[in-house]
N, CA and C atoms as an extended XYZ file, in Angstrom:
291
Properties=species:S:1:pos:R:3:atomname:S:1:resname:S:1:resid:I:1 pbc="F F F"
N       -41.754      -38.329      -26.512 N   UNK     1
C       -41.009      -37.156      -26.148 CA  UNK     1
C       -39.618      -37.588      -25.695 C   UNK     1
N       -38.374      -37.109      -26.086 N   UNK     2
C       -37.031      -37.366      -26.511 CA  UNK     2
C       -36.805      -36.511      -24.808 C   UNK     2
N       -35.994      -37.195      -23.642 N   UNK     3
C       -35.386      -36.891      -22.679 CA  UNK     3
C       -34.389      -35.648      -22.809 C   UNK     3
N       -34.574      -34.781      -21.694 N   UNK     4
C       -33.632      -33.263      -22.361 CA  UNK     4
C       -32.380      -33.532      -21.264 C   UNK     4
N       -31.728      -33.081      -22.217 N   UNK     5
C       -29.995      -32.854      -21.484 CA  UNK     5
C       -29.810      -31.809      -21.115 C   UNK     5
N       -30.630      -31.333      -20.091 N   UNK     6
C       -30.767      -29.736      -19.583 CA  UNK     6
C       -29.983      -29.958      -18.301 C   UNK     6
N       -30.148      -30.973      -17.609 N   UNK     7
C       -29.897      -30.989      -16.408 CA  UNK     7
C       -28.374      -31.777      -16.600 C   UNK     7
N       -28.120      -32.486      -17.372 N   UNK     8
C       -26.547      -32.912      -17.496 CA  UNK     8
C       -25.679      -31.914      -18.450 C   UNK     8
N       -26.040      -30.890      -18.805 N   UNK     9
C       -25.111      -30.040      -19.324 CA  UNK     9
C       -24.849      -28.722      -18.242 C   UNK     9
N       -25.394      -28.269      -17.446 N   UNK    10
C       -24.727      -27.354      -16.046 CA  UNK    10
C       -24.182      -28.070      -15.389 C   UNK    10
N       -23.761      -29.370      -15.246 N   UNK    11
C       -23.024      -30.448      -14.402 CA  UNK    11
C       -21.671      -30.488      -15.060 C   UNK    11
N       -21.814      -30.282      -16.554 N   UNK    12
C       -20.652      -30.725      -17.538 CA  UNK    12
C       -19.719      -29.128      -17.373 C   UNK    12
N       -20.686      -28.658      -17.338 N   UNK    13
C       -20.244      -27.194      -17.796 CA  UNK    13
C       -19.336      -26.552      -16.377 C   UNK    13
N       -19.922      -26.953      -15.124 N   UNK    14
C       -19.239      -26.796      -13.970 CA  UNK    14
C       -18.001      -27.373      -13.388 C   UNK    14
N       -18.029      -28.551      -14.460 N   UNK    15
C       -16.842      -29.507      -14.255 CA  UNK    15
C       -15.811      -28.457      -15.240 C   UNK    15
N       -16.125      -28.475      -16.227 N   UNK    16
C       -15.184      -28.097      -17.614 CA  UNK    16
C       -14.481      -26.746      -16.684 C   UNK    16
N       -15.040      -25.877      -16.262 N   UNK    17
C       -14.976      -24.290      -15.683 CA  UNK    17
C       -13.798      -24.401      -14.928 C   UNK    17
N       -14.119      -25.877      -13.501 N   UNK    18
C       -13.851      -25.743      -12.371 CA  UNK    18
C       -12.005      -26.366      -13.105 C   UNK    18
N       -12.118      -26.958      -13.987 N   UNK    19
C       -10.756      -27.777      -13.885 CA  UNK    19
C       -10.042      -26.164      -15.113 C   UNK    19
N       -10.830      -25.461      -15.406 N   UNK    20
C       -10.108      -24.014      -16.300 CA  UNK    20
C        -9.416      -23.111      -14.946 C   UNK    20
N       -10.494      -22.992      -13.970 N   UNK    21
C        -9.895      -22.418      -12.441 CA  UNK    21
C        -8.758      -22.991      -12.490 C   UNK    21
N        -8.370      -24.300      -12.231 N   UNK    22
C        -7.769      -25.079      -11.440 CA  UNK    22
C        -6.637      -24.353      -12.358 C   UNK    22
N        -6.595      -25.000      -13.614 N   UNK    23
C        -4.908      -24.748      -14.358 CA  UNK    23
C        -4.836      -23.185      -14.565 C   UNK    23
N        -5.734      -22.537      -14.635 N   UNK    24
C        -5.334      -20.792      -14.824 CA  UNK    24
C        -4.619      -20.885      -13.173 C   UNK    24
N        -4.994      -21.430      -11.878 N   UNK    25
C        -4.471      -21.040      -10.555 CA  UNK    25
C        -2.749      -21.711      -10.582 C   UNK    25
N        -3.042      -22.701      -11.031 N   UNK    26
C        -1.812      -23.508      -11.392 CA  UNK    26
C        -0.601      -22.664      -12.104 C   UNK    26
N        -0.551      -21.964      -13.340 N   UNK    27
C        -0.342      -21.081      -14.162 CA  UNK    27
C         0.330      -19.870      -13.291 C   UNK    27
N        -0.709      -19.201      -12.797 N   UNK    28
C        -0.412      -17.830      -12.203 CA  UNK    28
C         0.124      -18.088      -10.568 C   UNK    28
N        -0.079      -18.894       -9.677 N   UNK    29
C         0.758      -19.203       -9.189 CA  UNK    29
C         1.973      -20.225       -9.146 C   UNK    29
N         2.719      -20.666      -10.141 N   UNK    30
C         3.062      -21.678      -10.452 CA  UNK    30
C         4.799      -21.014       -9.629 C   UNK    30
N         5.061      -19.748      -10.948 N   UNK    31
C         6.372      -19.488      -10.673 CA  UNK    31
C         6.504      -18.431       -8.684 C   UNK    31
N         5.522      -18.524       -8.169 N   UNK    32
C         5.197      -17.977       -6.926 CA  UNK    32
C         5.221      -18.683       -5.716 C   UNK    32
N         5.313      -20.214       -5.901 N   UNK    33
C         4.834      -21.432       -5.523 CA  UNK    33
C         6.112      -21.305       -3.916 C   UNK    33
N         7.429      -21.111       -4.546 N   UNK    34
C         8.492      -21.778       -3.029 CA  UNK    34
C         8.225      -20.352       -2.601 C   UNK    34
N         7.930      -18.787       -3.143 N   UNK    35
C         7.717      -17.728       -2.207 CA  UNK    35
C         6.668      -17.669       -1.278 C   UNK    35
N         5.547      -18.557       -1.741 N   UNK    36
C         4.439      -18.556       -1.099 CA  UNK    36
C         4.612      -19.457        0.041 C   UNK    36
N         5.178      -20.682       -0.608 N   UNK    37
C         5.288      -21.733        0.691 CA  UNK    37
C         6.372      -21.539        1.920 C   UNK    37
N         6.983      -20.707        1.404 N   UNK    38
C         8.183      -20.005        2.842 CA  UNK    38
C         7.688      -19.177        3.781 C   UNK    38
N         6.211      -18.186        2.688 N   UNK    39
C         5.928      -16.769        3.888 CA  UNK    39
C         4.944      -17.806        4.206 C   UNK    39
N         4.343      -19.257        4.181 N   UNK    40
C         3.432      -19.792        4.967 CA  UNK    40
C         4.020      -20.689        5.903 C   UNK    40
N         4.960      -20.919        5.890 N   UNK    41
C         6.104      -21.567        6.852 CA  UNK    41
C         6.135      -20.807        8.169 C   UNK    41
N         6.611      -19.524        7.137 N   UNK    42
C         6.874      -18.299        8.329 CA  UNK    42
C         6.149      -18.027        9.315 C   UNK    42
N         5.255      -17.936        8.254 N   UNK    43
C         3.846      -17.597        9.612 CA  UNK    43
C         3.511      -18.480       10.471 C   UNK    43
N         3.591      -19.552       10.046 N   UNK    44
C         3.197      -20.768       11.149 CA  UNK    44
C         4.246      -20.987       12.317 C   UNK    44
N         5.397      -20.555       11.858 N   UNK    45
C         6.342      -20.824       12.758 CA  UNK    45
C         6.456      -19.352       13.621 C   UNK    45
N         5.861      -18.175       13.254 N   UNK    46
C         5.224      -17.245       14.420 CA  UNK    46
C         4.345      -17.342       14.880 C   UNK    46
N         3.325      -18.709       14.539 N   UNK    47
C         2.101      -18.940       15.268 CA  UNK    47
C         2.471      -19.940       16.399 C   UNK    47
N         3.634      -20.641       15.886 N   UNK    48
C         4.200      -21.916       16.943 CA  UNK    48
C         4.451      -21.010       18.112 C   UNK    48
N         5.423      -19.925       17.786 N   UNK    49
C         6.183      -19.622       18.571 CA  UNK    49
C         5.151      -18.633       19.665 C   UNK    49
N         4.284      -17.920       19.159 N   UNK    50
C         3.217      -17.349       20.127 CA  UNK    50
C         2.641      -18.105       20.892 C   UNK    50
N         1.914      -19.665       20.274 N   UNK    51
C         1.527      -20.534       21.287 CA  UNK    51
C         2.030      -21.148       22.434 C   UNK    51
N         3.487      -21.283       22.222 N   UNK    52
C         4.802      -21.985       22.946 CA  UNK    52
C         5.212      -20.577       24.184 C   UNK    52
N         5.210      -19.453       23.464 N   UNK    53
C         6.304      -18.562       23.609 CA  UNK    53
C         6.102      -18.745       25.612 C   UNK    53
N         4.668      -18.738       26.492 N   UNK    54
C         4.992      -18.992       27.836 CA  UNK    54
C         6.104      -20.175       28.475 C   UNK    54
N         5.611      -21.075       27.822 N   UNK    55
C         6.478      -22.351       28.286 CA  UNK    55
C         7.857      -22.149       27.705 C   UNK    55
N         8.187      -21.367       27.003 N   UNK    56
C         9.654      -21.188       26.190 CA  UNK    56
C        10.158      -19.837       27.209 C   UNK    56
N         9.673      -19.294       28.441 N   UNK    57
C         9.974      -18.325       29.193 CA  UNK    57
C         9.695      -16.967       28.477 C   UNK    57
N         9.371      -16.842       27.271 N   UNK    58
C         8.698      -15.524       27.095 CA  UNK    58
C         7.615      -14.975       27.077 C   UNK    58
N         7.647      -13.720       27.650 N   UNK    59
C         6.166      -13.441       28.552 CA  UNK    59
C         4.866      -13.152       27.060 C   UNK    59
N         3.906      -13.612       27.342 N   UNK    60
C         2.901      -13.813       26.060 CA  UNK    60
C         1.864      -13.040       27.119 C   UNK    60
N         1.309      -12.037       26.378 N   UNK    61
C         0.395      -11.027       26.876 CA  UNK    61
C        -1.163      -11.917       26.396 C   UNK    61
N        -0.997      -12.823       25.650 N   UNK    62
C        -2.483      -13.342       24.985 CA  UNK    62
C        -2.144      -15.115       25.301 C   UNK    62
N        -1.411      -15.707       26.401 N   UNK    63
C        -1.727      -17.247       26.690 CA  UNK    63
C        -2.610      -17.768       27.618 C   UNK    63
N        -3.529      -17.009       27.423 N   UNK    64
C        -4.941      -17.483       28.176 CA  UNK    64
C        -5.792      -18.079       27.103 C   UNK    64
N        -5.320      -17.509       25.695 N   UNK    65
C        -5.974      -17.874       24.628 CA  UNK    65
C        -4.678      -18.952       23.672 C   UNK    65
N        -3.896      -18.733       23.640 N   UNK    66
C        -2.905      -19.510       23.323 CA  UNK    66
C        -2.913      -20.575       23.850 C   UNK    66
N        -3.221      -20.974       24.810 N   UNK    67
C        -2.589      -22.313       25.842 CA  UNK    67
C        -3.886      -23.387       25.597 C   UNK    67
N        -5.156      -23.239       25.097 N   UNK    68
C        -6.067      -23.863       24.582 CA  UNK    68
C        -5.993      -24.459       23.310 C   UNK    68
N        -4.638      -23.900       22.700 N   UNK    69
C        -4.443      -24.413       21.366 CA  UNK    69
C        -3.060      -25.286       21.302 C   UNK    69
N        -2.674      -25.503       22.685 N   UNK    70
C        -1.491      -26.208       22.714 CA  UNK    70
C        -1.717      -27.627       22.015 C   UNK    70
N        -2.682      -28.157       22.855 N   UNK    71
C        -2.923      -29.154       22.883 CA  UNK    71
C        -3.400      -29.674       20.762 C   UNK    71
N        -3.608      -28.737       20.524 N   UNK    72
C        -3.936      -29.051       18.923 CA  UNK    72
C        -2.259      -28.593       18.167 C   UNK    72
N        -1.632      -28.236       18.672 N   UNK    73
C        -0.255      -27.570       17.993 CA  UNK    73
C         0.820      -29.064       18.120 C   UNK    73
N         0.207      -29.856       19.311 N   UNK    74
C         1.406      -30.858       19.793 CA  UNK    74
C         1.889      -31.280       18.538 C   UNK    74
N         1.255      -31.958       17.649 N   UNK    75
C         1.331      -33.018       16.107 CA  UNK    75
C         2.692      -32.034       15.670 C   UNK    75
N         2.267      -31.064       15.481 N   UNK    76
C         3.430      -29.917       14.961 CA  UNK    76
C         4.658      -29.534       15.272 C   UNK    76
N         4.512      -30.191       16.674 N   UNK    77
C         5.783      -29.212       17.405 CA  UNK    77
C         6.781      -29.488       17.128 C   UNK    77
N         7.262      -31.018       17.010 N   UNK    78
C         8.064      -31.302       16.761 CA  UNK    78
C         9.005      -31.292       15.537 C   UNK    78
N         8.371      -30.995       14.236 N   UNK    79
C         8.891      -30.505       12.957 CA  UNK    79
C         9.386      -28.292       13.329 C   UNK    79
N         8.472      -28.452       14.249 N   UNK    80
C         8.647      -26.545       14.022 CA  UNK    80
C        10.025      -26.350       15.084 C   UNK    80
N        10.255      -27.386       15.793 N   UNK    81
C        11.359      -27.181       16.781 CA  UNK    81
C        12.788      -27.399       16.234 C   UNK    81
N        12.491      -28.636       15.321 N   UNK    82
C        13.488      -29.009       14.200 CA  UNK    82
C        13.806      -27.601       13.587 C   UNK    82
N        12.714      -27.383       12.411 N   UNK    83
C        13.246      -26.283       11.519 CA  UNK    83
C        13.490      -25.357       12.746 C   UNK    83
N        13.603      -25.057       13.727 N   UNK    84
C        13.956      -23.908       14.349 CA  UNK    84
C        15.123      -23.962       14.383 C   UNK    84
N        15.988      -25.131       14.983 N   UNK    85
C        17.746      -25.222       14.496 CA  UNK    85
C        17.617      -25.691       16.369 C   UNK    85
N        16.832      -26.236       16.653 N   UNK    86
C        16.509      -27.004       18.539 CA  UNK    86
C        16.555      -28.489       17.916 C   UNK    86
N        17.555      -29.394       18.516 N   UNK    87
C        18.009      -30.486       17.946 CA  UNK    87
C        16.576      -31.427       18.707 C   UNK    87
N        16.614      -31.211       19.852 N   UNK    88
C        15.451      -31.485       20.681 CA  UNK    88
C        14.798      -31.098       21.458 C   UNK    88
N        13.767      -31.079       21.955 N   UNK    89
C        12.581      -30.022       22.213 CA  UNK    89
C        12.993      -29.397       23.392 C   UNK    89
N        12.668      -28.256       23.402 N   UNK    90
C        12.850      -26.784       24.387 CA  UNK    90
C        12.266      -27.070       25.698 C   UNK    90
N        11.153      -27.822       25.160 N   UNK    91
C        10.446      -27.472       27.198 CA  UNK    91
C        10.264      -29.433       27.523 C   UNK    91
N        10.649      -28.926       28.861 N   UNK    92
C        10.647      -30.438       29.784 CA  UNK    92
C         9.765      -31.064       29.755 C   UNK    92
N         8.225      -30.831       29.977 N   UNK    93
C         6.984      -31.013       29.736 CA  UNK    93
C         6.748      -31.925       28.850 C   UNK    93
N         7.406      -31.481       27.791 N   UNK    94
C         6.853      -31.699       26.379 CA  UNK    94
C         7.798      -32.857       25.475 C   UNK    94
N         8.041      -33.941       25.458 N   UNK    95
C         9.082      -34.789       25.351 CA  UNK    95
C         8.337      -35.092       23.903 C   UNK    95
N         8.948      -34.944       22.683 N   UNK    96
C         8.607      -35.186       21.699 CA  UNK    96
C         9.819      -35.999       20.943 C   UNK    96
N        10.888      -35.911       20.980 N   UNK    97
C        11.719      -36.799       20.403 CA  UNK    97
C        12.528      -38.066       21.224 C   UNK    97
């Protein structure tokens, strides 16, 4: 009795699919690519700025929940302070450059 290729052809077939995803995503977001990566900039840099915004003197109605995520934002801060047009960092605390 001749071994069946039942079980290596849904393996083949998931590969073949997954790399058709890949370049159709490639494709349709291709010419979308610097609009997308600016409004995700954006947002992050209103997420910086909500996390920061107590220590930056503006009053944050939600840094009881913010201020737990400082400590994971640090890696970041220092590129988001840059692109902000802050040659070097805003709060005393926080000596990053």
């Amino acid at each position: 009795m001749e071994p069946s290729n039942k079980a290596v052809l849904p393996r083949n077939l998931k590969l073949v699919f997954r790399r058709i995803g890949e370049q159709l995503e490639a494709y349709y977001s291709g010419p979308y690519r610097s609009a997308l990566a600016r409004a995700e900039r954006d947002e992050e840099d209103l997420f910086m700025l909500l996390v920061y915004a107590e220590s930056l003197g503006i009053p944050n109605p939600v840094s009881l929940y913010t201020l737990e995520l400082q400590p994971l934002m640090l890696e970041r801060f220092h590129e988001w302070h840059q692109r902000m047009g802050m040659e070097r960092s805003p709060l005393d605390e926080m000596r990053c450059c």
